[in-house]
N, C-alpha and C positions, 0 to 999 in steps of 0.2 A: 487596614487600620487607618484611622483619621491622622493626616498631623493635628501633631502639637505644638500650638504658635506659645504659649502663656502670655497672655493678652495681661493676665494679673501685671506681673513686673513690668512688662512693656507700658502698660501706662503709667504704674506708677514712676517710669526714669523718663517718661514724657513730663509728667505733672511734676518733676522735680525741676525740669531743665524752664518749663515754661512760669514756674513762679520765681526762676530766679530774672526771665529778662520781663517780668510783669514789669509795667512803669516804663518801657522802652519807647520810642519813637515809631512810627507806620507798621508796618507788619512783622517789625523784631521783637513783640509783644504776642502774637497771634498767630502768626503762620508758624508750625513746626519746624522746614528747613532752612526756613532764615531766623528763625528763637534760636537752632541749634548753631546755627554756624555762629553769630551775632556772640551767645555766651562763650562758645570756645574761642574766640579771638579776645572775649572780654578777658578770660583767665588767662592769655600769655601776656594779656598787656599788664593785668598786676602783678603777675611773676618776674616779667622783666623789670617793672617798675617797684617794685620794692627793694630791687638792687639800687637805680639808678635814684632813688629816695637817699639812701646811705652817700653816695655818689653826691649829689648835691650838698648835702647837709655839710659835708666833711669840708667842699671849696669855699662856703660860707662858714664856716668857722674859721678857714685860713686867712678870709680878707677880713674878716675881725680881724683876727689878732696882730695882721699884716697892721693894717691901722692903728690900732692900739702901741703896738710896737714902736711904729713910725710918728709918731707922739713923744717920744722917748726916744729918739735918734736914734734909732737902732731897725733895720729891716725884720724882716720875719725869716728868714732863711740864718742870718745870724744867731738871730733871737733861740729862735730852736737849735741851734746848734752848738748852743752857749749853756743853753738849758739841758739838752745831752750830757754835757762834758759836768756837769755840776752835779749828774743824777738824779736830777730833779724830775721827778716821775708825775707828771698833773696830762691830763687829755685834753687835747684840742677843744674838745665840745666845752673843761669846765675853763678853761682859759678864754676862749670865745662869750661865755659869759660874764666871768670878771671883767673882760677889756671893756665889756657893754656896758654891766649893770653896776660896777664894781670899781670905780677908775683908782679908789686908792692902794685896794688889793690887787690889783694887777701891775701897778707902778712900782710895790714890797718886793713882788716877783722878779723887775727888770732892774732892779736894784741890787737884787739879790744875787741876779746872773751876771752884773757886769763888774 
């Protein structure tokens, strides 16, 4: 009896992997074992990187508001912990924007906490 390769699905997870690195550099477009390796390194780096996206966002909202704070004689480690004790429940990302876009609504705020 013949093997059976199913050449069907084997190229169709070939022609999925090779339109995903279409538009890549030298043969990480073209060559099958280097499209494959090339896209499986792609996908840990956005897996890891969609953490370390959260990761960054969060220390630049800290040095906002670190700033903003310090504006207002007050550090950011106080600042927040001032805002704790008051239960004043507001997230870093929308305080980060107040201190930015907002300086009289965020001033209400450290007025409010001291």
């Amino acid at each position: 009896m013949p093997r059976s390769v199913n050449t069907v699905a084997s190229r169709a997870r070939r022609k999925k992997i090779m339109k995903e690195t279409k538009g890549q550099f030298g043969r990480r477009k073209n060559v099958w074992t280097i499209a494959k390796n090339a896209y499986e390194k792609g996908m840990v780096y956005a897996y890891r990187d969609r953490r370390t996206k959260k990761r960054n966002f969060r220390a630049l909202w800290i040095q906002r508001i670190n700033a903003g704070a310090r504006e207002h004689g007050m550090s950011y480690s106080v600042f927040m912990g001032k805002l704790h004790a008051k239960n004043i429940e507001i997230s870093r990302k929308v305080l980060a924007d107040l201190a930015m876009n907002n300086p009289e609504a965020f001033k209400a705020i450290v007025d409010a906490v001291k």
